[in-house]
N, C-alpha and C positions, 0 to 999 in steps of 0.2 A: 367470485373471490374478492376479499375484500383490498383493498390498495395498499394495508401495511402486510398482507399477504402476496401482495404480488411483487412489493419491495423486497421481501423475504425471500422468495425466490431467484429474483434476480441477481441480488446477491450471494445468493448461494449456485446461482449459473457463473458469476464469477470465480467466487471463490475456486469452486472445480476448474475450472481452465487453469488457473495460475496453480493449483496443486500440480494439475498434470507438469506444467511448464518447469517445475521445479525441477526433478532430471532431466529435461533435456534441456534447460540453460549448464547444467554440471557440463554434461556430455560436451557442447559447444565449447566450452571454454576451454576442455583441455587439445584446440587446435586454433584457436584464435584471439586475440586480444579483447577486452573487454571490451574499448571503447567502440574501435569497429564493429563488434557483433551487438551492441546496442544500436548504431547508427543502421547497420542493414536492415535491424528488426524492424524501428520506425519508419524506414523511408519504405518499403513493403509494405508496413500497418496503412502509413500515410497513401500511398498510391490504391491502396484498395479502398480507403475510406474518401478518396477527392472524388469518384461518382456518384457517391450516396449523400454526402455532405451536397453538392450541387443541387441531386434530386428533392433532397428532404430537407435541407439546410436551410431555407426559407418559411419553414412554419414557425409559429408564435412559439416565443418561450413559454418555459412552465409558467414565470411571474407572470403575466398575461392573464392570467385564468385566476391569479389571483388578486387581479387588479393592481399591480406594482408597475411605475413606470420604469422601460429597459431602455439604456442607451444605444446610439446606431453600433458603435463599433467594440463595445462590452464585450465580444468573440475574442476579440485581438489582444485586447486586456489579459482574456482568460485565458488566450494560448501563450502568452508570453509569462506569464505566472507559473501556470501548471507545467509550461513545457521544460522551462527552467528547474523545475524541481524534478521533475522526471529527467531529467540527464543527469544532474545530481546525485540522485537516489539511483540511478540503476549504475552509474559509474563508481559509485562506493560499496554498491552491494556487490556485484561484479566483481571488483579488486579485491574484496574482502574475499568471497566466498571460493577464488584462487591461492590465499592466503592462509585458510582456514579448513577444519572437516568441513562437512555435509552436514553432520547431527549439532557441532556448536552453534555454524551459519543458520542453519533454519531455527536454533531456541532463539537466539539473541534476536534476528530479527522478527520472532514474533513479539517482541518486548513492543513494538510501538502502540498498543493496544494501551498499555497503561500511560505510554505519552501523548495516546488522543486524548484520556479521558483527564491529564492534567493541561496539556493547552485548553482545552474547555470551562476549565475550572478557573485557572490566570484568564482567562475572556470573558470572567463572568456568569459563567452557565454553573450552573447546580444541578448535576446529575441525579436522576431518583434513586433511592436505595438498590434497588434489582438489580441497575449496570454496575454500582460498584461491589455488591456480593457476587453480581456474574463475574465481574474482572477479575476479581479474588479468584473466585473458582477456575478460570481459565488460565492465570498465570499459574497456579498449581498444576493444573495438567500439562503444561507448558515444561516446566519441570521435571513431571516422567514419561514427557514426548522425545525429548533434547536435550537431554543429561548427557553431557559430552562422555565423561568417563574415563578421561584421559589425563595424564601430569603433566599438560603441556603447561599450563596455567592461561591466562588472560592475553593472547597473541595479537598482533598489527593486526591479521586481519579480523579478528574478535574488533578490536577496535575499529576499525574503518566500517566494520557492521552496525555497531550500535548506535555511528554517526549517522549513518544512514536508516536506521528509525527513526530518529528526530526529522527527516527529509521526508523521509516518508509520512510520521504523522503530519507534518505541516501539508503535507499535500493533499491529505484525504478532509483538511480544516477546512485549506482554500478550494476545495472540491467540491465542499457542501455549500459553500456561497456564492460558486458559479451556476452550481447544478440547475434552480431556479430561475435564473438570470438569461443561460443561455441554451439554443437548442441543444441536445444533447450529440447531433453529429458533426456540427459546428465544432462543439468544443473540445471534443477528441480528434478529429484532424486538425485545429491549432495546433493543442498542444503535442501532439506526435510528430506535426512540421518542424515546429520549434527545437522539440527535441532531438532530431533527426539533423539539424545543420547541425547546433552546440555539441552533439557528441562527433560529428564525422571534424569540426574545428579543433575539438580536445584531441580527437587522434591523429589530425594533422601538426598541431602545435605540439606534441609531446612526442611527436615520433614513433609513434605507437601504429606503425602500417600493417599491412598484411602482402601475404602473397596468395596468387592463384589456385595453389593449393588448398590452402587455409579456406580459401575463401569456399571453396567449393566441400569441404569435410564438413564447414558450419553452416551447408547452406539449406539444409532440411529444419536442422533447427531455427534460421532465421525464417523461413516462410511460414512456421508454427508462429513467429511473430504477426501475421495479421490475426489470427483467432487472439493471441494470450494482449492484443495489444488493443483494437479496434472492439471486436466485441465484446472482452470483457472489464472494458471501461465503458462502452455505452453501457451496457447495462450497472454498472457503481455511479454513473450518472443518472440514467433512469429512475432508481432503486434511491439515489441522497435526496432528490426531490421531497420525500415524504418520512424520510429514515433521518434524524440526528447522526454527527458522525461518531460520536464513541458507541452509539449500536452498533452502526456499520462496522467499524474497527472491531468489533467482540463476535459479529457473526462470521467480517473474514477470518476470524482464528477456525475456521473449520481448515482451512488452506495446508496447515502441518499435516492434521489427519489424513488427507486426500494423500498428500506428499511422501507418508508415510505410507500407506497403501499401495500406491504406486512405486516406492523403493521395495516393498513387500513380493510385488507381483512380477516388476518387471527387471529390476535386477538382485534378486535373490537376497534382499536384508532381512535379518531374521524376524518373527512376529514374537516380542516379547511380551510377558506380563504387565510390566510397565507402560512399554506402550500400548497397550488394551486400557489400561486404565488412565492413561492420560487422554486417551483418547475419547472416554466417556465423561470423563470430568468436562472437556473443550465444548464437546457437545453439549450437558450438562448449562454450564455459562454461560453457552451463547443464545439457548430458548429461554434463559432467565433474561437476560438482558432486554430480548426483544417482546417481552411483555411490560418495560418501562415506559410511561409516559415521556411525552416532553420534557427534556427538561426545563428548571424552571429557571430565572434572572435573579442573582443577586442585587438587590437595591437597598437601599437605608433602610427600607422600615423592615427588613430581615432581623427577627430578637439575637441574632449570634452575629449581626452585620460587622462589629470592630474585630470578634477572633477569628470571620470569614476572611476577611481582608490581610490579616498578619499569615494567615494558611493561604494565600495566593501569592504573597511574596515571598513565602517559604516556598511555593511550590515555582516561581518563577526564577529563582534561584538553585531549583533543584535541576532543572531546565538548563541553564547556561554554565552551572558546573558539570553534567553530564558533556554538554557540547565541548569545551575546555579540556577537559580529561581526553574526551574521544580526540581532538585536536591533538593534544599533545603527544599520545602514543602513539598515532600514525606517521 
């Protein structure tokens, strides 16, 4: 099997867990606070990944193999990054997706897919043609996956979700530039440590406790946290070593499908036409994508270099007005 096939898969071993994870973070939430039932999930992810990190956590990074030199405590770096954005993003997605349906929450947060492939683009990178007719194709299916359907119009927690794509994409950016840098078990028990104080601090600072109760109605769903947390971040670690991250962002869109499937089977949501079809369009986009190359560095001697550069500050402006709006409505 070749290495961008085994990246392929591992991502899509991802992907599957977190589809699954998708009802039963619903479930969990409606018996506990957000913050707390992120902080249980990590310190569980964490306690099960501090013996494998020991065991394994000592071989050479991937840059190693590529000849790049790696700093001694670049782990720490990367869990205080990633962990930071990960209490972030799960504490807005959380809040939101108690604020919000099930079918608005999962469209809008598959929107970070086209905010991977424009921080890529303000960074520089020139995606190949493939990823952005797959993006195309998959924010279409996106569409007749998560068509809300409803008059509620654009709500707090629609908003507190969309900000939290932007968190999200930033996190699968700084993901791909640790990936190489650090061992892969290292860097998911940093950042799940990190994660795991910063949210149990947000629900001590905000008041946001639990009772004994609570704790135990959400506690099947938190120890689904070592699978949806530990494993299937090692392997989106694994898998960015060799994978660009707006690939990986276009392949996790299989993640609605699964989610979808799984609301199909396990609590009785109907199988529409629409979502059949949104469902092969996702699929559709995300094997186009993953036949893209590299992509490639915008530099001066690019013939479009002066209206490359006016479209990255249109697009990093597109960026911090979405940020701003979402800001404002929450």
């Amino acid at each position: 099997m070749s290495t961008k096939n085994k990246a392929l898969l591992l991502l899509l071993s991802a992907t599957f867990i977190w589809g699954i994870s998708s009802p039963i973070n619903r479930y969990a939430l409606f018996y506990i606070n957000p913050w707390p039932y992120a902080a249980f999930r990590y310190l569980f992810a964490s306690a099960a990944l501090l013996p494998l990190a020991m065991r394994w956590g000592r071989r050479q990074a991937p840059a190693h193999y590529f000849h790049q030199p790696v700093g001694r405590f670049v782990w720490l770096k990367a869990g205080l990054c990633l962990g930071f954005l990960l209490a972030v993003g799960n504490s807005l997605q959380f809040l939101g997706l108690s604020m919000t349906t099930a079918s608005k929450s999962g469209f809008i947060s598959s929107l970070y897919i086209s905010m991977v492939a424009i921080y890529g683009f303000v960074l520089g990178q020139l995606p190949r043609w493939q990823v952005w007719v797959g993006l195309l194709i998959c924010i279409i299916g996106l569409v007749f996956i998560g068509y809300p359907g409803d008059e509620n119009g654009f709500n707090r927690g629609d908003a507190l979700t969309l900000l939290a794509d932007l968190i999200w994409a930033a996190h699968l950016m700084v993901m791909g530039y640790f990936a190489i840098r650090v061992n892969p078990w290292r860097l998911v028990a940093s950042q799940s440590a990190v994660c795991c104080l910063l949210c149990f601090l947000l629900s001590w600072a905000t008041g946001n406790m639990f009772t004994a109760e609570e704790f135990w109605k959400a506690f099947p769903a938190m120890l689904w946290g070592i699978v949806s947390v530990s494993v299937a971040y090692v392997c989106q670690a694994l898998a960015q070593v060799n994978t660009p991250a707006t690939t990986t962002a276009i392949t996790l869109q299989f993640q609605p499908v699964l989610g979808a499937a799984c609301g199909v089977a396990f609590l009785d949501e109907p199988l529409t036409a629409t979502l059949a079809i949104g469902a092969v369009l996702l699929v559709s986009g995300a094997l186009l994508a993953q036949r893209a190359e590299e992509p490639a560095k915008l530099t001066p001697e690019h013939p479009r270099y002066g209206g490359l550069l006016a479209l990255r500050a249109a697009a990093a402006v597109l960026l911090l007005a979405a940020c701003g709006l979402s800001m404002a409505l929450t």
